[in-house]
C-alpha positions as CSV (number, residue, x, y, z in Angstrom):
1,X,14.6,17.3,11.4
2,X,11.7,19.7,12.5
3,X,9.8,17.7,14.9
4,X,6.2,20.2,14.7
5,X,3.9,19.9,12.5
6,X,3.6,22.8,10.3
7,X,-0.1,24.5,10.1
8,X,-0.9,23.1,6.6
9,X,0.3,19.3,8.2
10,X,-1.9,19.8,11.0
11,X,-5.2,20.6,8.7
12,X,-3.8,17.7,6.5
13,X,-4.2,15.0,9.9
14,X,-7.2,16.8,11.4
15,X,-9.0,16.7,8.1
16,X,-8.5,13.0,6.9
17,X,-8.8,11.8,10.5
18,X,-12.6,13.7,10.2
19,X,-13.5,12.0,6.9
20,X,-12.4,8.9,8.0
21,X,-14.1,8.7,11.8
22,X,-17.1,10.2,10.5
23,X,-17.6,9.1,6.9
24,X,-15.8,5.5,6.4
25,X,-16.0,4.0,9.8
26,X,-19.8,3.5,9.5
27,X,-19.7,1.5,6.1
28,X,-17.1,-0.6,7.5
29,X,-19.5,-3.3,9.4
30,X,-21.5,-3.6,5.9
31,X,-18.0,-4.3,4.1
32,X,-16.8,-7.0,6.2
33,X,-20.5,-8.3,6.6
34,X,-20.6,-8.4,2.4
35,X,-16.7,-9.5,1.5
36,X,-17.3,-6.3,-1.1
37,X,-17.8,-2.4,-1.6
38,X,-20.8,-1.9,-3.3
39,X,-19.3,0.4,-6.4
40,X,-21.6,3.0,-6.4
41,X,-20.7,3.6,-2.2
42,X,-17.0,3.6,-3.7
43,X,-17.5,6.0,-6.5
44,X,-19.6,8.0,-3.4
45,X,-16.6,8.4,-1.4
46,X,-14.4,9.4,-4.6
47,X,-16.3,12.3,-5.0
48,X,-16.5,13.4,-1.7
49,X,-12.8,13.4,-1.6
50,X,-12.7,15.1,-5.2
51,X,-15.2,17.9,-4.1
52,X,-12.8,18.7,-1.0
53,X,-9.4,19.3,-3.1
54,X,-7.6,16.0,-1.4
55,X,-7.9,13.8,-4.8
56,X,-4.4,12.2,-5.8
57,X,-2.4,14.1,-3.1
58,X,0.9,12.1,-4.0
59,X,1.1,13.7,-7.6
60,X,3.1,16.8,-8.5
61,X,1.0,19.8,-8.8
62,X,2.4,19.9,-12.4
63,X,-0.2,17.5,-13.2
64,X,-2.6,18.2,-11.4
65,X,-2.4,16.5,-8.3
66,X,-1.8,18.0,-4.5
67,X,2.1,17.6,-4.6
68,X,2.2,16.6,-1.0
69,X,6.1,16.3,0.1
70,X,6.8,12.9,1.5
71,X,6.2,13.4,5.3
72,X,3.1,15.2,4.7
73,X,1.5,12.1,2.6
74,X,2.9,9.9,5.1
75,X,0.8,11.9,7.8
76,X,-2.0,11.5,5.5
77,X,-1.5,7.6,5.2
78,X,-1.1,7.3,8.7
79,X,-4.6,8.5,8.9
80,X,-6.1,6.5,6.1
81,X,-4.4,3.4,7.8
82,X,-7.2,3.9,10.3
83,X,-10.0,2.8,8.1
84,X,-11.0,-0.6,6.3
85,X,-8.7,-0.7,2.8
86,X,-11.7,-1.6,1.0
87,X,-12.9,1.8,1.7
88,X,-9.5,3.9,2.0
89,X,-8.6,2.9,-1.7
90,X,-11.6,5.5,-2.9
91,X,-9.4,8.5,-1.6
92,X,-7.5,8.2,-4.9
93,X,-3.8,7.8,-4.8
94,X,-2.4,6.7,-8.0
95,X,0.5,5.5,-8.1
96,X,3.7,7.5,-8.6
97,X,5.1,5.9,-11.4
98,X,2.5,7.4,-13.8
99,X,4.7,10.4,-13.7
100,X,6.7,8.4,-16.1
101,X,3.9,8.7,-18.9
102,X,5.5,10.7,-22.0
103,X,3.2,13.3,-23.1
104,X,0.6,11.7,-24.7
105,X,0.4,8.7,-22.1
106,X,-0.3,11.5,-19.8
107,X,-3.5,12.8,-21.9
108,X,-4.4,9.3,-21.6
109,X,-3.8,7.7,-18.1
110,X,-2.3,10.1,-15.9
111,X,-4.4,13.0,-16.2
112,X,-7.4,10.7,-15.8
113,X,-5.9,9.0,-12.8
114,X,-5.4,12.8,-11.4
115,X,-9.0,13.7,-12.3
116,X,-10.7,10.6,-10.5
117,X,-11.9,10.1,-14.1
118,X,-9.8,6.5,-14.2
119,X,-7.9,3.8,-11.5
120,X,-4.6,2.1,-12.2
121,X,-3.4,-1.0,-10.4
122,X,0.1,-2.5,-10.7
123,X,0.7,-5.5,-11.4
124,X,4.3,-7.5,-10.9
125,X,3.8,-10.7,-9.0
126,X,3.1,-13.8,-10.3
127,X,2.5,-17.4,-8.8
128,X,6.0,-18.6,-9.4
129,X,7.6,-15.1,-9.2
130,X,6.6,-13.1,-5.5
131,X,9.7,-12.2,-4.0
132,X,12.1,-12.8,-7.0
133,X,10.9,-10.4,-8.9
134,X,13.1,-11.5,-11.8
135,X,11.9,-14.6,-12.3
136,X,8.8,-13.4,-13.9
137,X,7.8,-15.4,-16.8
138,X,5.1,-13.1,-17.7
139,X,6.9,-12.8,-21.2
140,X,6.5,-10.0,-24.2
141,X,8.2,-10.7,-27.5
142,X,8.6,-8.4,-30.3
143,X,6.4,-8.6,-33.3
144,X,7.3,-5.7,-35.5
145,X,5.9,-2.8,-34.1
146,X,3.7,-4.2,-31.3
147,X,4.6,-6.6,-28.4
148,X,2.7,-9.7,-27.8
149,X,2.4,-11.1,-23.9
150,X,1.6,-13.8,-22.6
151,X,1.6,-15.4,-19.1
152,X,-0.7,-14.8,-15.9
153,X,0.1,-12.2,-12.7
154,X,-2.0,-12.8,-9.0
155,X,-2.3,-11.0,-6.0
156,X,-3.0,-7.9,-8.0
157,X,-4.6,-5.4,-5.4
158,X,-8.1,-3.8,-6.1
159,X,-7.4,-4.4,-10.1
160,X,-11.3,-5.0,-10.1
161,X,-11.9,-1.5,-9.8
162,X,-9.3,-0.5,-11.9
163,X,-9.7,0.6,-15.8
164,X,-5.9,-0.1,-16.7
165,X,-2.8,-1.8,-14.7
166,X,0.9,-1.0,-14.9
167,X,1.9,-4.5,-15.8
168,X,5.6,-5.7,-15.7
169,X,6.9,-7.8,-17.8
170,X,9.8,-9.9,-19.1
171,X,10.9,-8.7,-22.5
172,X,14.4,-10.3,-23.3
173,X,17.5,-12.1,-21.0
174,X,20.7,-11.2,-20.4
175,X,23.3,-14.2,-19.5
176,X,25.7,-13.0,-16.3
177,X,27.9,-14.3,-13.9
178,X,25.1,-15.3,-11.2
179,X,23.3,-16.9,-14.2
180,X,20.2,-15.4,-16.6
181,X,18.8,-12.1,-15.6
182,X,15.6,-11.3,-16.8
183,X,15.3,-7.3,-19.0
184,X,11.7,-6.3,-17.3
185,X,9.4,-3.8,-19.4
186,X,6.7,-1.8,-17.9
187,X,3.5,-1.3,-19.9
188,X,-0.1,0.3,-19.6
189,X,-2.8,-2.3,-20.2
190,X,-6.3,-1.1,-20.7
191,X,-9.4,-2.9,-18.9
192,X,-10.8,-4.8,-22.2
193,X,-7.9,-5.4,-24.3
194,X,-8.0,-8.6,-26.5
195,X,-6.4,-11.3,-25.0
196,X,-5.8,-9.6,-20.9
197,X,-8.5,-10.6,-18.3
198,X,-8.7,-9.8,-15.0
199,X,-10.2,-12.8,-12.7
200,X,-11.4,-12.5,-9.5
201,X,-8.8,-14.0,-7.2
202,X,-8.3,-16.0,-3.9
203,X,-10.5,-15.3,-0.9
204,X,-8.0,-13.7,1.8
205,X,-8.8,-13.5,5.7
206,X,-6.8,-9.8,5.3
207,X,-9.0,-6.7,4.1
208,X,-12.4,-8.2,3.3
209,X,-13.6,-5.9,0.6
210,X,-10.1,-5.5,-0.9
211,X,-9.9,-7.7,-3.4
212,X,-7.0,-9.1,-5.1
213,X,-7.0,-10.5,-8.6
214,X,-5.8,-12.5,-11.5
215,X,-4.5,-11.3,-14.6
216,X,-4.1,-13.5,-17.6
217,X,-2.5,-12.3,-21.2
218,X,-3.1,-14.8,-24.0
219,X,-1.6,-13.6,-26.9
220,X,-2.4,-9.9,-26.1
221,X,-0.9,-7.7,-28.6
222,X,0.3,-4.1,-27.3
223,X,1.7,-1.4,-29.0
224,X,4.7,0.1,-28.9
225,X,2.8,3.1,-27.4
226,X,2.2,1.5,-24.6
227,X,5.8,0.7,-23.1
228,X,6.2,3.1,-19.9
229,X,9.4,4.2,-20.1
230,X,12.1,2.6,-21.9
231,X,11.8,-0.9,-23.4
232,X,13.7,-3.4,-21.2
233,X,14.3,-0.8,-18.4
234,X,11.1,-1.4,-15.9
235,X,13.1,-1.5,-13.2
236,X,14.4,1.8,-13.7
237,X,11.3,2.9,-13.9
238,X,10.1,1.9,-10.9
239,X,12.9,1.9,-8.8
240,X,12.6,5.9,-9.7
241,X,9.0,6.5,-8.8
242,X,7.8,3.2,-6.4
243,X,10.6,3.8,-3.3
244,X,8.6,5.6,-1.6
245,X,5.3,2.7,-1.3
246,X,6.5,1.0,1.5
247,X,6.7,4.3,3.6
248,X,3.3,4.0,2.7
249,X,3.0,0.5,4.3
250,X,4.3,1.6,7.4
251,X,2.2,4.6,8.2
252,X,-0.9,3.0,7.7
253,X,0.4,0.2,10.1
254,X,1.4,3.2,12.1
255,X,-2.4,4.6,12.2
256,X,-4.5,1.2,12.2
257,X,-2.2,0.5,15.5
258,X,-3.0,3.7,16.9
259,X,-6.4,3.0,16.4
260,X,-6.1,-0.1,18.5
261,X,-4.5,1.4,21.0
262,X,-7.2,3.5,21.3
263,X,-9.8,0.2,21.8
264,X,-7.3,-1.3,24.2
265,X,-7.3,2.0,26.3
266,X,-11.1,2.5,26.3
267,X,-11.8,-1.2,27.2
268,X,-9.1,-1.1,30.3
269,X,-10.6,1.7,31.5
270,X,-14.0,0.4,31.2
271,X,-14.3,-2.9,31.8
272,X,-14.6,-4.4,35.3
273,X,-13.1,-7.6,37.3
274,X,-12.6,-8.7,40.0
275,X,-13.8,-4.5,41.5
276,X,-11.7,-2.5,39.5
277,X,-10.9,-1.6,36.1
278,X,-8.7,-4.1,34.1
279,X,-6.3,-1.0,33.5
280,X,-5.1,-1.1,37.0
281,X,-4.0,-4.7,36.8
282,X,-0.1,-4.3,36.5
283,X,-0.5,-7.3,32.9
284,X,-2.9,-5.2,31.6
285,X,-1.2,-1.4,32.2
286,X,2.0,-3.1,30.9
287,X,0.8,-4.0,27.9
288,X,-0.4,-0.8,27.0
289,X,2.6,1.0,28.1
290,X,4.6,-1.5,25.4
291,X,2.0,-0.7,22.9
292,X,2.2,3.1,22.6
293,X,5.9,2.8,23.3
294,X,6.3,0.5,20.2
295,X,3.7,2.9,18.1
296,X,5.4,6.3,18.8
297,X,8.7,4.4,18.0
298,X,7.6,3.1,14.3
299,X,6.0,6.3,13.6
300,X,9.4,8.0,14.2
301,X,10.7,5.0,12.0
302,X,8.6,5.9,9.0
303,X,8.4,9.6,9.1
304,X,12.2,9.9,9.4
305,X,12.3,8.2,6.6
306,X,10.2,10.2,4.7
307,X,11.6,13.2,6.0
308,X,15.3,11.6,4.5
309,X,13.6,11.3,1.2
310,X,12.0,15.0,0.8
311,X,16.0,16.0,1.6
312,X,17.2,14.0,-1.1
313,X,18.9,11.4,1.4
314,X,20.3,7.8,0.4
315,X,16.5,6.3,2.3
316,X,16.6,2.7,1.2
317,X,18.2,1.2,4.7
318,X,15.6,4.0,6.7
319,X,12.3,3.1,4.6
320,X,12.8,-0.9,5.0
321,X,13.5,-0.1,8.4
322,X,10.5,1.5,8.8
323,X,8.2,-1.1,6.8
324,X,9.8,-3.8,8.9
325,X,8.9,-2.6,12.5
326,X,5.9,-0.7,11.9
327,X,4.3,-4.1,10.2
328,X,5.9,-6.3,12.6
329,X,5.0,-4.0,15.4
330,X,1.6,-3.5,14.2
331,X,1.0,-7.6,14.9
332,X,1.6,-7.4,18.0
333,X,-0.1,-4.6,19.2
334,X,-3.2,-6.3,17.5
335,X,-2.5,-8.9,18.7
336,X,-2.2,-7.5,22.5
337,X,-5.4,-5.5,22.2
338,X,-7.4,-9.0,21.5
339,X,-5.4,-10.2,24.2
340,X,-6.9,-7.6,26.9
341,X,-10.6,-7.8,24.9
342,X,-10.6,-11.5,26.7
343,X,-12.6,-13.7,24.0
344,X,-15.2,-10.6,23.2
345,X,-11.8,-10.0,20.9
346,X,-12.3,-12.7,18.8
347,X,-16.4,-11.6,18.1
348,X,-16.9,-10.0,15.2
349,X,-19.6,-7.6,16.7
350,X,-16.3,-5.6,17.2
351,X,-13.5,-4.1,15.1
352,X,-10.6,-5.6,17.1
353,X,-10.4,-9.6,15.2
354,X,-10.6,-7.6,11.8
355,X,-7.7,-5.5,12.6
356,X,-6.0,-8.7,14.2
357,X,-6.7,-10.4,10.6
358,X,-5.7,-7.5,8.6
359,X,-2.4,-7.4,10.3
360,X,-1.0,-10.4,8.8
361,X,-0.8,-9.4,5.3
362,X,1.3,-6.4,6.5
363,X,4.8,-8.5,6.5
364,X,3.9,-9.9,3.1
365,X,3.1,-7.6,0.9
366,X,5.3,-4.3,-0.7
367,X,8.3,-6.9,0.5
368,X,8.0,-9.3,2.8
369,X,9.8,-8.7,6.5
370,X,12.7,-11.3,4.9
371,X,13.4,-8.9,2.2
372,X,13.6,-6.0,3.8
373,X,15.9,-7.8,6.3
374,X,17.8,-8.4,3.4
375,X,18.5,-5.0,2.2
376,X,18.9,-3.4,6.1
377,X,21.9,-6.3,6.1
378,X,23.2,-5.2,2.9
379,X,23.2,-1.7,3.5
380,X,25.4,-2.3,6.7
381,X,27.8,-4.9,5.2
382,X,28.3,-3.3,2.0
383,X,31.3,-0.4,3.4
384,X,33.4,-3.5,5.3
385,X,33.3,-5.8,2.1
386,X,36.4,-5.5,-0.5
């Protein structure tokens, strides 16, 4: 593994981490003050990131998009991870698994995702179904030619702002030795389709301005057009184009903890008691020493990771790895910056209590801390079992 960053990575950091000080950081006060993005402001952004060539930077240049390698989008989440979600979503990454569109699915969602022209959202939990993905009940049955679904999905990131959702679904149900296992479908579901709705959905303390939403599907009829990828084989779908997302979880971790550190440093060497700067107090110095020590070791985490991937490396064990410390890690740097604010931490005049807050969804979401436990476990035990 090269450990430099190669001239074209470097322009890649210097240049989001620009945009993002200079253009996002200022609307972020009006965003937590609101609960919302005005749409226009993100619409705003969207072309400013269209108009300097960094639009969809995860998608192969075959279609368009910048065909970043893994590391080098992973330096450019990093950055991103700096700045309130609410506004970061508008520097268009659609998701990967788009490349999975046959030919005229492309014309229709992933070329329009690529041009800024439309926004996907995907959509696979469900109140009774989070972790165990499998016991969806979000149900499609046949009826000739089309599929009719019905059931409800929640938690469905920024799907407010999108125009279509990659939904997953339950489509049949195989009987096994561990009991009924569920045959998942993927399909695209356009905003206004008879008998989908997307609800607004709970209020969460995490990324103010990021909403999350309901879906409901009452009787909606889809096509067969609209299957992504192969009827009854989702997961195949998305085990193919989505491993990569929680790579993405960890860098941004990785940059909104840099970004504390950076608060923690300025405040201990500016803020005076007892005649000196609070930096020379060995529980404050400590603390910072832990924090860039625990940083610099998740950000080795994740971009090994995605370096593993761009070799065409086994990376499941590395990239849960990485999700798990950098998120973990991530609350506790938070949590120690707040710590050496004093109680001006817990004002919201400052940015520190919102990146406290937004911490805690971290260890939830893209696979909770307990799931990616699971499969680091696995991966080790799996050689010394018969």
């Amino acid at each position: 593994m090269d450990f430099g960053l190669s001239d074209e990575q470097r322009m890649v950091v210097e240049t989001v981490r620009g945009f993002v000080e200079n253009e996002l950081y200022p609307l972020e006060a009006q965003v937590e003050r609101d609960g919302e993005l005005p749409l226009e402001t993100g619409k705003a952004i969207q072309r400013q990131v269209l108009d300097m060539g960094f639009y969809a930077p995860n998608i192969p240049e075959e279609f368009g998009g910048g065909g970043l390698d893994h590391l080098t989008f992973a330096l450019l989440e990093r950055e991103l991870g700096r700045a309130s979600m609410a506004l970061s979503v508008w520097w268009g990454r659609p998701s990967n698994i788009l490349c999975a569109c046959d030919a005229e699915q492309r014309e229709r969602y992933l070329l329009p995702a690529v041009r800024g022209d439309k926004m996907d959202a995907l959509a696979m939990t469900e109140p009774d179904a989070g972790s165990d993905v499998r016991g969806m009940k979000c149900f499609a049955r046949r009826d000739g030619d089309d599929f009719v679904v019905n059931g409800t999905k929640h938690f469905i990131s920024h799907a407010d702002v999108a125009d279509f959702v990659i939904c997953f679904v339950a489509t049949g149900e195989d009987q096994t030795p561990r009991g009924p296992r569920k045959r998942i479908t993927a399909f695209l579901v356009d905003r206004g389709t008879p008998g989908f709705e997307i609800r607004p959905g709970y209020r969460s303390v995490s990324h103010r301005g990021y909403h999350n939403c309901i879906l409901t599907f009452d009787d909606c009829r889809l096509p067969a057009g609209q299957v992504l990828g192969e009827v009854d084989r989702g997961f195949e779908v998305a085990n193919t184009w989505l491993g990569a997302t929680r790579i993405t979880v960890a860098a941004m971790c990785v940059g909104r903890a840099r970004r504390a550190l950076d608060l923690a440093l300025d405040w201990a060497a500016s803020r005076k008691q007892f005649g000196q700067t609070i930096g020379k107090f060995q529980g404050v110095s400590f603390k910072l020493a832990d924090m860039a020590t625990e940083i610099d070791a998740a950000d080795w985490l994740t971009l090994a990771a995605a370096w593993q991937l761009d070799q065409g490396l086994a990376a499941d064990r590395p990239i849960a790895q990485a999700k798990l410390f950098a998120s973990e890690m991530l609350a506790r740097v938070t949590d120690q910056t707040l710590q050496i604010y004093g109680g001006m931490g817990l004002m919201d005049e400052l940015p520190v209590e919102r990146l406290w807050r937004d911490a805690r969804v971290e260890r939830i979401w893209d696979g909770t801390s307990e799931i990616q436990r699971h499969i680091i476990s696995r991966d080790l035990l799996r050689p010394l079992e018969s």
